[in-house]
Each structure stands twice: as structure tokens, then as C-alpha cells.
mmCIF file of the C-alpha atoms, coordinates in Angstrom:
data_MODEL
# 
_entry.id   MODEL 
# 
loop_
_atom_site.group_PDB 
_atom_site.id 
_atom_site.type_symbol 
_atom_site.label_atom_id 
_atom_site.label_alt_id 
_atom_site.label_comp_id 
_atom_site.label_asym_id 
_atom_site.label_entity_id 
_atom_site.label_seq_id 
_atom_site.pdbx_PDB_ins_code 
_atom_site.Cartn_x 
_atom_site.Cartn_y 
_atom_site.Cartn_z 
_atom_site.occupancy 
_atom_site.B_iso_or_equiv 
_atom_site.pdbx_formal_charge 
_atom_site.auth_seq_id 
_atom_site.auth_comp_id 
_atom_site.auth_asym_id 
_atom_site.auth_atom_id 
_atom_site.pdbx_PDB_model_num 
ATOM 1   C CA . UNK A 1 1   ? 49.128 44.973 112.685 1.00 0.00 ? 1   UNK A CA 1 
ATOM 2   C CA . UNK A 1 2   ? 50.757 43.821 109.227 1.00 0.00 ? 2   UNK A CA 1 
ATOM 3   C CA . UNK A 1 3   ? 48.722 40.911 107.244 1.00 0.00 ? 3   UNK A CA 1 
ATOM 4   C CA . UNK A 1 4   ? 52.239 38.586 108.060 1.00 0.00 ? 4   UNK A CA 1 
ATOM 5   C CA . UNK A 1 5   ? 51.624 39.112 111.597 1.00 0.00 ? 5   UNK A CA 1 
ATOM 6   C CA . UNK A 1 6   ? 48.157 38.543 111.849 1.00 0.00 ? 6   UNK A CA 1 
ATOM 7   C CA . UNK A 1 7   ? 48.842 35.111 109.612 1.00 0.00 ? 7   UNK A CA 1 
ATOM 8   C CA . UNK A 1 8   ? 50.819 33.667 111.836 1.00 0.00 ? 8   UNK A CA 1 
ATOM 9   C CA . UNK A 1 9   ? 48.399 34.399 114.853 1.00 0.00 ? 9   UNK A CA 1 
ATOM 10  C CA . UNK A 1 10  ? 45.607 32.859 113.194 1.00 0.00 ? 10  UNK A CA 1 
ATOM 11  C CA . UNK A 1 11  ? 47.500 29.752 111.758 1.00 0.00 ? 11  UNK A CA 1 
ATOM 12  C CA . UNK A 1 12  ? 48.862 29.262 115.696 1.00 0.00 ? 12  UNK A CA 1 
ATOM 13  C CA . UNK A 1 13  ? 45.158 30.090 116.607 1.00 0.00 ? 13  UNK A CA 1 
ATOM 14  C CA . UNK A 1 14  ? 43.334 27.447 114.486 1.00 0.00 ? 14  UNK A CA 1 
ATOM 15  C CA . UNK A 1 15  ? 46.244 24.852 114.851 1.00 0.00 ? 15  UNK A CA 1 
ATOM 16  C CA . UNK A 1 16  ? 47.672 25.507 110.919 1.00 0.00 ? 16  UNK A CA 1 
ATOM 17  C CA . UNK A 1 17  ? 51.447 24.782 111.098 1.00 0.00 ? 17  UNK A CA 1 
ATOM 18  C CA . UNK A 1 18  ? 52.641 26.678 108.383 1.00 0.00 ? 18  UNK A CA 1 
ATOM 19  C CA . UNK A 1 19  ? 51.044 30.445 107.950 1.00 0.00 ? 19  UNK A CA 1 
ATOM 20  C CA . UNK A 1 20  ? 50.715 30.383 104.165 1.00 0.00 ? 20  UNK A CA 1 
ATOM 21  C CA . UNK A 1 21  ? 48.098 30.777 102.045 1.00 0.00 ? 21  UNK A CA 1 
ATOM 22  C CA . UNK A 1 22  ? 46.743 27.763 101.833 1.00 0.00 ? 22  UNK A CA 1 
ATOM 23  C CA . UNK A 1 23  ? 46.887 26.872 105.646 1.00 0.00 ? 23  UNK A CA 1 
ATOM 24  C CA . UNK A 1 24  ? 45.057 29.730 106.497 1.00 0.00 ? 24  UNK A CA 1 
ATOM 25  C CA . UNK A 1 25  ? 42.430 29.414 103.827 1.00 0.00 ? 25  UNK A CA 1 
ATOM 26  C CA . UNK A 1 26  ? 42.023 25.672 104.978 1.00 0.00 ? 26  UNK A CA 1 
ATOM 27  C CA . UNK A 1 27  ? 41.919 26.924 108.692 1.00 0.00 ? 27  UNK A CA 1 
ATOM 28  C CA . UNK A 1 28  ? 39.195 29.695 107.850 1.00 0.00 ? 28  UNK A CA 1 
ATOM 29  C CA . UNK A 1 29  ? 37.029 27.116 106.010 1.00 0.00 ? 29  UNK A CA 1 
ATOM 30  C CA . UNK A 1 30  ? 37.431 24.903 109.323 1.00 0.00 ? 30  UNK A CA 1 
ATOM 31  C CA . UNK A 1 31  ? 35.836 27.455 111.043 1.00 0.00 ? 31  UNK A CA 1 
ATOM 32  C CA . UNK A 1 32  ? 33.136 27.845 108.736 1.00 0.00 ? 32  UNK A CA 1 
ATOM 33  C CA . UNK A 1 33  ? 34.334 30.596 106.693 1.00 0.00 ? 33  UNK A CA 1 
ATOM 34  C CA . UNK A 1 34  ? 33.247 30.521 102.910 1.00 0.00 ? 34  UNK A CA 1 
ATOM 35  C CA . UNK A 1 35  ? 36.196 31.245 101.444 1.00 0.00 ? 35  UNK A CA 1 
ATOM 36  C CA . UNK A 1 36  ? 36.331 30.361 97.402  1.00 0.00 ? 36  UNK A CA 1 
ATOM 37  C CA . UNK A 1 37  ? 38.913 28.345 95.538  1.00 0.00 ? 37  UNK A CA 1 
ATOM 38  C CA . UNK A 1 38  ? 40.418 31.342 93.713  1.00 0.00 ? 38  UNK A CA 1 
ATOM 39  C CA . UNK A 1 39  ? 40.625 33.649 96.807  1.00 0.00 ? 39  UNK A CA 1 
ATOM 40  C CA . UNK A 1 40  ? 43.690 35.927 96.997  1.00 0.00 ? 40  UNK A CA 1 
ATOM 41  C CA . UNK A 1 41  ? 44.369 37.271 100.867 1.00 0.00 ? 41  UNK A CA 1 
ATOM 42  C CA . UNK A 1 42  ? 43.514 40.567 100.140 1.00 0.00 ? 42  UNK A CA 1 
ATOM 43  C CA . UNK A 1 43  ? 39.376 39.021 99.681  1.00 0.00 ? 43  UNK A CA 1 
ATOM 44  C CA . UNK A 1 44  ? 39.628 37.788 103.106 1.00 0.00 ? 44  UNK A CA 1 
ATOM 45  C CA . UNK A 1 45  ? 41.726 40.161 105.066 1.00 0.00 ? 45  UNK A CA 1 
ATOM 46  C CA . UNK A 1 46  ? 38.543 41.506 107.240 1.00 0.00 ? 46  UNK A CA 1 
ATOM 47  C CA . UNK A 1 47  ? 37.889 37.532 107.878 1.00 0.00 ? 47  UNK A CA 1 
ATOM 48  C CA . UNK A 1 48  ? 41.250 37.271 109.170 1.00 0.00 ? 48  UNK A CA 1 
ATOM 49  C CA . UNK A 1 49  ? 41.539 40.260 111.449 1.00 0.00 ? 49  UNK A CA 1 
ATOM 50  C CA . UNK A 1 50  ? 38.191 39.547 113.018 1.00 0.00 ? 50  UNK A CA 1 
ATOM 51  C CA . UNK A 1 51  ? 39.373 35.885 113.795 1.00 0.00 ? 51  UNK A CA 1 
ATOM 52  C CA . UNK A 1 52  ? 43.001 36.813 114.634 1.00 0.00 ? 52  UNK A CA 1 
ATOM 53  C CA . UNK A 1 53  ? 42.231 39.645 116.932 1.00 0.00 ? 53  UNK A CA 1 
ATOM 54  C CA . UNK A 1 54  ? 39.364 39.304 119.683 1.00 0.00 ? 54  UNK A CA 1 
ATOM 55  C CA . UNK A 1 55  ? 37.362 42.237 121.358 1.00 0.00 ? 55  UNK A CA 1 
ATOM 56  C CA . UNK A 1 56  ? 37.225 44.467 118.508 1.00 0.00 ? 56  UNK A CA 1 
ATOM 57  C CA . UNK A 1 57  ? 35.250 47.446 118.613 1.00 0.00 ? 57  UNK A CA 1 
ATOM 58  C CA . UNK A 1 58  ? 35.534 46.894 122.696 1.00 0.00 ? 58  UNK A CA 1 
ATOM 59  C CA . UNK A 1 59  ? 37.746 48.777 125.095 1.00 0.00 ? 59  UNK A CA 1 
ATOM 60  C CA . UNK A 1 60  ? 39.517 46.974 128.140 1.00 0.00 ? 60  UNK A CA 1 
ATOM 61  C CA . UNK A 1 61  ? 38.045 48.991 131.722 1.00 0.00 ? 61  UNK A CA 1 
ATOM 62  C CA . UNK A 1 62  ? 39.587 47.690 134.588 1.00 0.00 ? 62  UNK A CA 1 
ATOM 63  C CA . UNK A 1 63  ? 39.799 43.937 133.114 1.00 0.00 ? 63  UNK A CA 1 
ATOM 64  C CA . UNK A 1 64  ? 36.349 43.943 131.971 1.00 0.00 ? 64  UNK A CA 1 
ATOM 65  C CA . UNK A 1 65  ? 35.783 44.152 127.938 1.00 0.00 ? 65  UNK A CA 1 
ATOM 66  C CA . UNK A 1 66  ? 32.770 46.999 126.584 1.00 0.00 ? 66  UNK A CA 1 
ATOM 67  C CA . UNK A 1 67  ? 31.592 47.165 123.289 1.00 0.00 ? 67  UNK A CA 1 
ATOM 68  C CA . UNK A 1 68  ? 30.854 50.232 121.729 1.00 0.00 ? 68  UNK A CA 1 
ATOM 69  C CA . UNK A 1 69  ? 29.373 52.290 118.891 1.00 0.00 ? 69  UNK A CA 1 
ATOM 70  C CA . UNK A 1 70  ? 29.939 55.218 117.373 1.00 0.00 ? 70  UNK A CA 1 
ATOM 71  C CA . UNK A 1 71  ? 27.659 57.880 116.804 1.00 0.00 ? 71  UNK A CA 1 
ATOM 72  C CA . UNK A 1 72  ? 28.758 60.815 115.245 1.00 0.00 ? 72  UNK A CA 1 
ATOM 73  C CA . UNK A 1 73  ? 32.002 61.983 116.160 1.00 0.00 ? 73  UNK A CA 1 
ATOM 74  C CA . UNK A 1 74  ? 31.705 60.306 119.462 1.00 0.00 ? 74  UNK A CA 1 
ATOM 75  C CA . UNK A 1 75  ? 32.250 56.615 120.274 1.00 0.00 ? 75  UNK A CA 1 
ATOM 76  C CA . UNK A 1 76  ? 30.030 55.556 123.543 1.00 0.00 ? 76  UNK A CA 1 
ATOM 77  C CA . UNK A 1 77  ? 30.159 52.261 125.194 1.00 0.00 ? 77  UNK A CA 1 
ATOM 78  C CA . UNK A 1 78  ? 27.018 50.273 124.794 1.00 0.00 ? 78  UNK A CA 1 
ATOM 79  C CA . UNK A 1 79  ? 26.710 48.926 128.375 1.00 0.00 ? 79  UNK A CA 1 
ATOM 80  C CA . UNK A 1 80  ? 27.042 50.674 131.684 1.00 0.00 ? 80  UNK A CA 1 
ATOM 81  C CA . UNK A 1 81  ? 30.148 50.343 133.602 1.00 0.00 ? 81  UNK A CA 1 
ATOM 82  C CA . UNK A 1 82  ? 30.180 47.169 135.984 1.00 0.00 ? 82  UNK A CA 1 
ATOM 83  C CA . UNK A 1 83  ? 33.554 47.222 137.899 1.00 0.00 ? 83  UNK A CA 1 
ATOM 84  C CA . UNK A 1 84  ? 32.506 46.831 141.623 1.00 0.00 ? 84  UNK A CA 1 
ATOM 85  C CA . UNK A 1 85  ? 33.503 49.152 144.239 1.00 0.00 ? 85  UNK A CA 1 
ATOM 86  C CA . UNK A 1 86  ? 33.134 49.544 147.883 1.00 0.00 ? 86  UNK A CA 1 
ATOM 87  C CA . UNK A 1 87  ? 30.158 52.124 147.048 1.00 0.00 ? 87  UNK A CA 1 
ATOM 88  C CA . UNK A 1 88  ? 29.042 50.594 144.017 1.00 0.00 ? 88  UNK A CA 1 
ATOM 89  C CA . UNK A 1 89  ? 25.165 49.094 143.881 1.00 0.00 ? 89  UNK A CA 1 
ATOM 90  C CA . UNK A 1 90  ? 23.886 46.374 141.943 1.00 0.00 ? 90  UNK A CA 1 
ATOM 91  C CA . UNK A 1 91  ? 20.417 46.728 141.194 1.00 0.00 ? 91  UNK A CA 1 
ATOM 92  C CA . UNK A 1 92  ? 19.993 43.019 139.851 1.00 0.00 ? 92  UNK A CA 1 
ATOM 93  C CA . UNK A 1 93  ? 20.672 39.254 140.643 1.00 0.00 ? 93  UNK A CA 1 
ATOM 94  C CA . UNK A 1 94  ? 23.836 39.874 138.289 1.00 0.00 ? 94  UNK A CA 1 
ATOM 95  C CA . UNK A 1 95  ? 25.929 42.672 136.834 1.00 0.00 ? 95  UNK A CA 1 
ATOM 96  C CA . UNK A 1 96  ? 24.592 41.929 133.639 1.00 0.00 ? 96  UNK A CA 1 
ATOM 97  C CA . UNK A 1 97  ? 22.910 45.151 132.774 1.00 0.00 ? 97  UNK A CA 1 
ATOM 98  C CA . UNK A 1 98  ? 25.549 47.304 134.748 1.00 0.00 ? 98  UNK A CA 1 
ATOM 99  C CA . UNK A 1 99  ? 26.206 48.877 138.508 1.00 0.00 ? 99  UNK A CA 1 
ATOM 100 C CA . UNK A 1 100 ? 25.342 51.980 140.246 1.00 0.00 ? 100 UNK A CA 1 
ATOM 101 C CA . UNK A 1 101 ? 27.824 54.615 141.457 1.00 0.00 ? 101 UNK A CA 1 
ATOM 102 C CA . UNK A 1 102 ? 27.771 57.432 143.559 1.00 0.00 ? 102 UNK A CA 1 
ATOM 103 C CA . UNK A 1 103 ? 29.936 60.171 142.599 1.00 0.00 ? 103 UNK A CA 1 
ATOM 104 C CA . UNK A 1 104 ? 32.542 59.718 145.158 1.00 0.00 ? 104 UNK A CA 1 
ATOM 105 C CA . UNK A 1 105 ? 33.691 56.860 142.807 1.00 0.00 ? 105 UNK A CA 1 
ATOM 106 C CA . UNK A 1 106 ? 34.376 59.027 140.095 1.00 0.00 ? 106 UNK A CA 1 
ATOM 107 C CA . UNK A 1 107 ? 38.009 59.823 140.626 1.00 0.00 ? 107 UNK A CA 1 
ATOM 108 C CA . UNK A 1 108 ? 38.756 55.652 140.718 1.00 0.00 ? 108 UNK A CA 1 
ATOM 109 C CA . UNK A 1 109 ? 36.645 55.352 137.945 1.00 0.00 ? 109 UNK A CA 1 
ATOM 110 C CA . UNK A 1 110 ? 38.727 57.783 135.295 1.00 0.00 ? 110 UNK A CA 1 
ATOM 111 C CA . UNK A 1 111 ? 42.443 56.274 136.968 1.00 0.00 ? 111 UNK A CA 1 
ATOM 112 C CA . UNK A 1 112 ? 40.576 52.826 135.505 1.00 0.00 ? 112 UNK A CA 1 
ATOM 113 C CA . UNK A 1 113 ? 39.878 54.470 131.802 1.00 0.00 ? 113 UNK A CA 1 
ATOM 114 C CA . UNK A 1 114 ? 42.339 54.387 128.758 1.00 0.00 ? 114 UNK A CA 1 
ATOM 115 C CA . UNK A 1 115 ? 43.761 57.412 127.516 1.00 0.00 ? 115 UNK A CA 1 
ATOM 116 C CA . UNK A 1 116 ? 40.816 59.430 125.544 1.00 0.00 ? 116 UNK A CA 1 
ATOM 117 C CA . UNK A 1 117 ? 37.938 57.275 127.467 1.00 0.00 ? 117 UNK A CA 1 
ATOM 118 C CA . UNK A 1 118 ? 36.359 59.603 130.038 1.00 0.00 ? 118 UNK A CA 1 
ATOM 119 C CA . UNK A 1 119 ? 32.422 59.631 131.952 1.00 0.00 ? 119 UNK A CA 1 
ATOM 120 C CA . UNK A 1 120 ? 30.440 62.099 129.331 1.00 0.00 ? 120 UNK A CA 1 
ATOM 121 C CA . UNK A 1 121 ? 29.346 65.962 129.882 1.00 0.00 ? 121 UNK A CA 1 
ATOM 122 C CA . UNK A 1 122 ? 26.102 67.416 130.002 1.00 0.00 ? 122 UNK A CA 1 
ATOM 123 C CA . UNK A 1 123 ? 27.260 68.777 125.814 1.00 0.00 ? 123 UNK A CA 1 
ATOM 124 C CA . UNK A 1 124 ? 28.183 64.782 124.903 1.00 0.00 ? 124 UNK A CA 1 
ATOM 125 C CA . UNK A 1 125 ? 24.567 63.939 125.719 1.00 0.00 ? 125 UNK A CA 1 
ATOM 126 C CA . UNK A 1 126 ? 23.030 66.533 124.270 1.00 0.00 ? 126 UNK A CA 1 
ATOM 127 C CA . UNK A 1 127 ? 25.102 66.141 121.147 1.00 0.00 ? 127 UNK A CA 1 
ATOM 128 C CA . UNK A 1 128 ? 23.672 62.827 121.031 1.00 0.00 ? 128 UNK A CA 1 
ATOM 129 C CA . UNK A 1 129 ? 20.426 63.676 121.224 1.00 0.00 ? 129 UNK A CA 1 
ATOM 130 C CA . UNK A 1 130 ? 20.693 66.339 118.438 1.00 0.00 ? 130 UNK A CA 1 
ATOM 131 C CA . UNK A 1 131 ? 21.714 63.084 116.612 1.00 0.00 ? 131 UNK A CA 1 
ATOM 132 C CA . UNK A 1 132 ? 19.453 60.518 117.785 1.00 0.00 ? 132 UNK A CA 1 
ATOM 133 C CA . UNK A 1 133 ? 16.328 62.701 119.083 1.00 0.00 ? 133 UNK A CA 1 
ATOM 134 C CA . UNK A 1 134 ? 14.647 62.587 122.398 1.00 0.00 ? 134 UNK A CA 1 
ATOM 135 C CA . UNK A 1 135 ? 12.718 59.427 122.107 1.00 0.00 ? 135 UNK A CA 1 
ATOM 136 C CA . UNK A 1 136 ? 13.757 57.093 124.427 1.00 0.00 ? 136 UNK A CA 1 
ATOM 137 C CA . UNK A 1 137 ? 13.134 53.674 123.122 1.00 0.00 ? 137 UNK A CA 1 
ATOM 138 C CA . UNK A 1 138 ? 15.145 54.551 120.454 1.00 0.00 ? 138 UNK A CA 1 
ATOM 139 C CA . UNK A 1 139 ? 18.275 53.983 122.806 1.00 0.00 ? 139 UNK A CA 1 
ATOM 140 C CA . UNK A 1 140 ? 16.339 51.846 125.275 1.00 0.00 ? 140 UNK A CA 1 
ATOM 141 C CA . UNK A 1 141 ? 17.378 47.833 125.018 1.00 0.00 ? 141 UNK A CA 1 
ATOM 142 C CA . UNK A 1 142 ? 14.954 45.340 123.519 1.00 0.00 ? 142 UNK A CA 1 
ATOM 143 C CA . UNK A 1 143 ? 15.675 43.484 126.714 1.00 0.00 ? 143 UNK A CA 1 
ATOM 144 C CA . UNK A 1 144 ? 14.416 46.446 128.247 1.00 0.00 ? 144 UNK A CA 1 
ATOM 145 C CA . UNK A 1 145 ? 10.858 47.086 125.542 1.00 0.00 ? 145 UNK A CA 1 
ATOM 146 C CA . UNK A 1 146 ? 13.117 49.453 123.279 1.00 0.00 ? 146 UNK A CA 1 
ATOM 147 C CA . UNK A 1 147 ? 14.062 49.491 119.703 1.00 0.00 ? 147 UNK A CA 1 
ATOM 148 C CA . UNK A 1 148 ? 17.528 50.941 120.441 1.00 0.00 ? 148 UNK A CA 1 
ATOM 149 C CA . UNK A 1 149 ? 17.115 52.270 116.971 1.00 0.00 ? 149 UNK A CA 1 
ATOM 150 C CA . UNK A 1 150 ? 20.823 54.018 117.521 1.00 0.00 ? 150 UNK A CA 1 
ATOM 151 C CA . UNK A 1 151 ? 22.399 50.708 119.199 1.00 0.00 ? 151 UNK A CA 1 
ATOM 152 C CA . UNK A 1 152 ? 22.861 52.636 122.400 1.00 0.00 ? 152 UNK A CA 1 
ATOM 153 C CA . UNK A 1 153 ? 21.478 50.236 124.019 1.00 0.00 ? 153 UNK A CA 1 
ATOM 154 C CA . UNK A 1 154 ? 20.258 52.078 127.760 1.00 0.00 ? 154 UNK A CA 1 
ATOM 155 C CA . UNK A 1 155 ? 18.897 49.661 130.738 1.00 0.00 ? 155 UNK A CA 1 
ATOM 156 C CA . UNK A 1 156 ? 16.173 50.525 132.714 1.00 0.00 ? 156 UNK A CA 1 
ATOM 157 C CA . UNK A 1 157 ? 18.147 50.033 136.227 1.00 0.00 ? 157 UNK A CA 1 
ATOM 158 C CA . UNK A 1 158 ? 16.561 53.027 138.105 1.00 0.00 ? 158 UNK A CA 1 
ATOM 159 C CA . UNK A 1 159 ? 18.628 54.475 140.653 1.00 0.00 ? 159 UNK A CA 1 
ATOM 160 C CA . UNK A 1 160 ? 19.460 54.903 144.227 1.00 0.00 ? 160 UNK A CA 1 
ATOM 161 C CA . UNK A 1 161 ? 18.160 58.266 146.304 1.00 0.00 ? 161 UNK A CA 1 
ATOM 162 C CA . UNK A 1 162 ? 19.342 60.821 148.354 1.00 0.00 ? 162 UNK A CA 1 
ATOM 163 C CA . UNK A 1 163 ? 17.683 58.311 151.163 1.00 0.00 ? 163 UNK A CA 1 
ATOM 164 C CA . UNK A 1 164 ? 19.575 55.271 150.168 1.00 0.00 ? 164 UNK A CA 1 
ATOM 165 C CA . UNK A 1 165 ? 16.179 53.887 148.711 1.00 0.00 ? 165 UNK A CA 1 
ATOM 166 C CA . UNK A 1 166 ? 16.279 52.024 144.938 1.00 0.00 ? 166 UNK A CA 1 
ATOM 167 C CA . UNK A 1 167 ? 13.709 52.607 142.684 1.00 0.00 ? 167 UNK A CA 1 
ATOM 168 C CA . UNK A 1 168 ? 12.381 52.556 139.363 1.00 0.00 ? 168 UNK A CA 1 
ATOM 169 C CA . UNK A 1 169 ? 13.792 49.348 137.877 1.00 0.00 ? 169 UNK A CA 1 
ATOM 170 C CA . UNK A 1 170 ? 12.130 48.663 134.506 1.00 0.00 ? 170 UNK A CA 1 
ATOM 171 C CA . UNK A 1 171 ? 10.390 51.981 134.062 1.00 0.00 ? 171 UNK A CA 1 
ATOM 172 C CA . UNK A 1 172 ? 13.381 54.602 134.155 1.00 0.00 ? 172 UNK A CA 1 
ATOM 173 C CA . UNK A 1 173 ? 16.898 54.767 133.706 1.00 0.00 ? 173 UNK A CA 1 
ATOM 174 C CA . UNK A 1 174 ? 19.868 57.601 134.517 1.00 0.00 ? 174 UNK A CA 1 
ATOM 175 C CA . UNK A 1 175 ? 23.281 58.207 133.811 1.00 0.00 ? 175 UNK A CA 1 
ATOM 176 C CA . UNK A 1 176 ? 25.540 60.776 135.160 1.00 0.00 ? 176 UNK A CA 1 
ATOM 177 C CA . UNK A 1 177 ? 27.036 63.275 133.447 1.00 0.00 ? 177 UNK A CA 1 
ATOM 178 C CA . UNK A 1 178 ? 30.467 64.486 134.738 1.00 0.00 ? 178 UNK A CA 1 
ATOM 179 C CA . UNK A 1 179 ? 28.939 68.437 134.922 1.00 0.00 ? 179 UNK A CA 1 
ATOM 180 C CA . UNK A 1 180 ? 28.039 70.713 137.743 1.00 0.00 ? 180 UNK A CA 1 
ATOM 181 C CA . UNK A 1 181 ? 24.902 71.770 138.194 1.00 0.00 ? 181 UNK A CA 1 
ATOM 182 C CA . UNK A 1 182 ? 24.420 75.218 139.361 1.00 0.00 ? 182 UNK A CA 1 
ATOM 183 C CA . UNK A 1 183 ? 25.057 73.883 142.880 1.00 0.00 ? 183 UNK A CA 1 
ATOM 184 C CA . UNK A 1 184 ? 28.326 72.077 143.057 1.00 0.00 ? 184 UNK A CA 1 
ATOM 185 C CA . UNK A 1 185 ? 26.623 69.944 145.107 1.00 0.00 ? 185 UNK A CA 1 
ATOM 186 C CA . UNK A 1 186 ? 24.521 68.040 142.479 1.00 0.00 ? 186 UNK A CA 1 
ATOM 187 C CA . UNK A 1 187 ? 25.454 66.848 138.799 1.00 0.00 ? 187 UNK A CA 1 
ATOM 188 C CA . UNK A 1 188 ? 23.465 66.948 136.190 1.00 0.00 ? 188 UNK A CA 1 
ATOM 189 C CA . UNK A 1 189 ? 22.270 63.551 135.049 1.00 0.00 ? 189 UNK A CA 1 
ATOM 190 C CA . UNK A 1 190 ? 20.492 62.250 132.153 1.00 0.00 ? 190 UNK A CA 1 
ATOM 191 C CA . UNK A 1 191 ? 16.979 60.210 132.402 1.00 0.00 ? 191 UNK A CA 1 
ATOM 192 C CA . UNK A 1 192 ? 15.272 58.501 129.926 1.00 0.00 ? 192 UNK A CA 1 
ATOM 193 C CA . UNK A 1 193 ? 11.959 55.992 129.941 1.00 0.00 ? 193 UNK A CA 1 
ATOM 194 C CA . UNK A 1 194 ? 10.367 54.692 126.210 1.00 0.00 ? 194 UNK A CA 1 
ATOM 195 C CA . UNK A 1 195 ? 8.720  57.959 125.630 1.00 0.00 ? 195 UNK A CA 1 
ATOM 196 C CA . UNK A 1 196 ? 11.725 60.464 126.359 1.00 0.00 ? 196 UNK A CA 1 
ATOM 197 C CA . UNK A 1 197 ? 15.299 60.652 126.951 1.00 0.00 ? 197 UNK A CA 1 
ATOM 198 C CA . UNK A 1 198 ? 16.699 64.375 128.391 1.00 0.00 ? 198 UNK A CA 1 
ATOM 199 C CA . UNK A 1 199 ? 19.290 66.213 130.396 1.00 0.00 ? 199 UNK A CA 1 
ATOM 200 C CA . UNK A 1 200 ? 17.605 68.274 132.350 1.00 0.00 ? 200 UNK A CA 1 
ATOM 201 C CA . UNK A 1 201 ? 17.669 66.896 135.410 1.00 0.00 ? 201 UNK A CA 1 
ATOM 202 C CA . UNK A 1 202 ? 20.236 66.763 138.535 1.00 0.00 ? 202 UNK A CA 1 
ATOM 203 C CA . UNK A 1 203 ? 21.394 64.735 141.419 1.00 0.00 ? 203 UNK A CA 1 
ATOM 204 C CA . UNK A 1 204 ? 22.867 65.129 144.641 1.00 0.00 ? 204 UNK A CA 1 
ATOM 205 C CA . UNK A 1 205 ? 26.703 64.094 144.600 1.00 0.00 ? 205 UNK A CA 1 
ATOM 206 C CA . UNK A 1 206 ? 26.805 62.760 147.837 1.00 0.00 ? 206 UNK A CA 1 
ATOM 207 C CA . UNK A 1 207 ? 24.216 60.436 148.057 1.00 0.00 ? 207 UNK A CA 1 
ATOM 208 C CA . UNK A 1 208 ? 22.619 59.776 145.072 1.00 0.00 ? 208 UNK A CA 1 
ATOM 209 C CA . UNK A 1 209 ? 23.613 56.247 142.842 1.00 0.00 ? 209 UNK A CA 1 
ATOM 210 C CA . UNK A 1 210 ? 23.567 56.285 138.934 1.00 0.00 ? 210 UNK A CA 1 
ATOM 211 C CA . UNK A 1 211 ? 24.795 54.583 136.110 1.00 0.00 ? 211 UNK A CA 1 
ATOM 212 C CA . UNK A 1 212 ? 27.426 55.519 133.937 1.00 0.00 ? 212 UNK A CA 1 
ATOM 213 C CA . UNK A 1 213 ? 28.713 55.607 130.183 1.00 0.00 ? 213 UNK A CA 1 
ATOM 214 C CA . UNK A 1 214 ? 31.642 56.312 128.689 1.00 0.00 ? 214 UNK A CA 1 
ATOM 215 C CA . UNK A 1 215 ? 32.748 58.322 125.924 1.00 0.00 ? 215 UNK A CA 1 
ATOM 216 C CA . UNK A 1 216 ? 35.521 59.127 123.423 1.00 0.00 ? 216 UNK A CA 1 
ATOM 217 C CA . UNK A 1 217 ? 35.871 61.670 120.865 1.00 0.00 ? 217 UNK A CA 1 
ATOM 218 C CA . UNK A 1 218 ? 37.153 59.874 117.418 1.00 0.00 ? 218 UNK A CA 1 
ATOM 219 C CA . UNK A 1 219 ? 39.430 62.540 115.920 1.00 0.00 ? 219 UNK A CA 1 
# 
């Protein structure tokens, strides 16, 4: 987006009537930006862009905004996905934290993904753990006890079993990975409590309810 454009978006924006220099200095400084006497635009042209243009560094999913982070040469959204469907289980009083899916929602969930967003593999988690290590409070939430040292920011939702019971809230979370195990009847699926965070476990497809991220590969 050119400077010009994203003037005139922040002087409608803030109420300025003219988008020149001074207007939008004056409008920034109404919104408490420090901006000095001698300031050219080019000193204030990250200012600008993160007034003028809302949800950055978040993707749109279905209507819903997600923040996310990069790490390494992946970006991965910081929260788990929370559009509701018909087979979709919320684990808390709100969707705050994020829902639980059975795999059955996958192919809805990628027709609701921008191009280049997609539900990780088994190699995009272990990437990031050659990254970020195997301790898990490092990507645990402070809501949650963590330090999320690596601002991925994990819940502690536990999940749903093969018998339709939930379990584990505050002690363990999992995520599905988009990989066969060696059945194709289970995924594997990644788990992760303060002390550890691994792929090397599995879950039945057709029963079993998990969170997910999503990734994208920053080329």
C-alpha cells in the first residue's frame, strides 16, 4: 500500500480532513503518538501503517482474525483454531483458548484457509522443535503456567478420546498433525505438558478430538 494511500485512510480514520502532513501528524499526536515538531513522514511511516491498517501480523480464517509468529522459516498461528462445526468440541465456558476437532473436519477446515495456510505435518513440528527444543513451557501460555519463551503460546485444553470422554484440561495439551501414522487409521499428533513437548504420539481419526494450528512457509 503506497504512503498516499495509507494517508488518506488514516486522516478519514482519525477524522483529519485534509491528508497532509500536518493533519496527520496532529491526528497521530491525538491518539497519543509522540511525534516531534521536526518529523518528516518517512520517521513515522511504521506509526502510520500500524494505525491505518488493523490485524497485522493476523490472518482472516473463516471470519475470525489469528495472530501469528514466525519462527524460522515458518509462520504458525498463536492460538488454536475456534471456528465451530457440527463436530467441533469446546472444552471451556468460551472459545477463548480454542476448539476441538475430529479429523473428519479436516477437509472444511483447509476450504476455510488462505492460499499458503494449511494444518502442519509431523516435519513442521519437529522443525520447530529443532528450533525451540522439547521443553514444553517454553511454548506453553502464561495463562496456562508457561513461559512461552518462543511466543507459541500452546493451551492446555486436553482432548477428547476414542470413547467420547474429555480429559486432561490444565495438565496436557495436543495438536494434530495432518500425517499418517503407520495405520491410516490414526494421525500422528503432537503433546506437550511444562516438562516436554513431542511428536511421537498418534490418534485415532475417527473418534479422537484435538486441537489444531496452522502453518505457512514464508518464502
Amino acid at each position: 500500500m503506497s504512503i498516499s494511500t495509507q494517508l488518506t485512510r488514516l486522516a478519514q480514520n482519525v477524522g483529519a480532513i485534509n491528508a497532509d502532513t500536518n493533519a496527520i501528524f496532529e491526528a497521530l499526536r491525538a491518539k497519543g503518538v509522540d511525534v516531534l515538531a521536526n518529523a518528516q513522514l518517512s520517521d513515522v511511516a511504521d506509526m502510520i501503517e500500524s494505525i491505518v491498517i488493523p490485524h497485522q501480523n493476523e490472518v482472516e480464517i473463516g471470519g475470525r482474525w489469528y495472530p501469528y509468529v514466525q519462527i524460522g522459516n515458518k509462520l504458525w498461528t498463536t492460538e488454536s483454531l475456534k471456528n465451530p462445526t457440527s463436530n467441533s468440541y469446546q472444552p471451556n465456558e468460551t472459545d477463548k483458548y480454542g476448539l476441538l476437532y475430529p479429523y473428519a473436519d479436516f477437509t472444511s477446515i483447509n476450504n476455510l484457509l488462505p492460499e499458503g495456510w494449511r494444518i502442519p505435518t509431523k516435519s513442521d513440528f519437529e522443525d520447530l522443535i529443532t528450533i525451540c527444543g522439547d521443553v514444553g513451557s517454553n511454548y506453553i501460555s502464561e495463562e496456562f503456567g508457561g513461559d512461552n519463551t518462543n511466543g507459541f503460546n500452546a493451551c492446555l485444553l486436553g482432548y477428547v478420546n476414542q470413547s467420547g470422554q474429555y480429559l486432561n484440561y490444565g495438565n496436557r495439551g495436543y495438536l494434530w498433525t495432518s500425517t499418517d501414522y503407520t495405520s491410516s487409521e490414526y494421525l500422528w499428533n503432537v503433546w506437550y505438558q511444562p516438562s516436554a513437548f513431542g511428536v511421537d504420539d498418534y490418534a485415532n481419526k475417527n473418534t479422537t478430538k484435538l486441537q489444531i494450528r496452522l502453518v505457512k512457509d514464508v518464502t
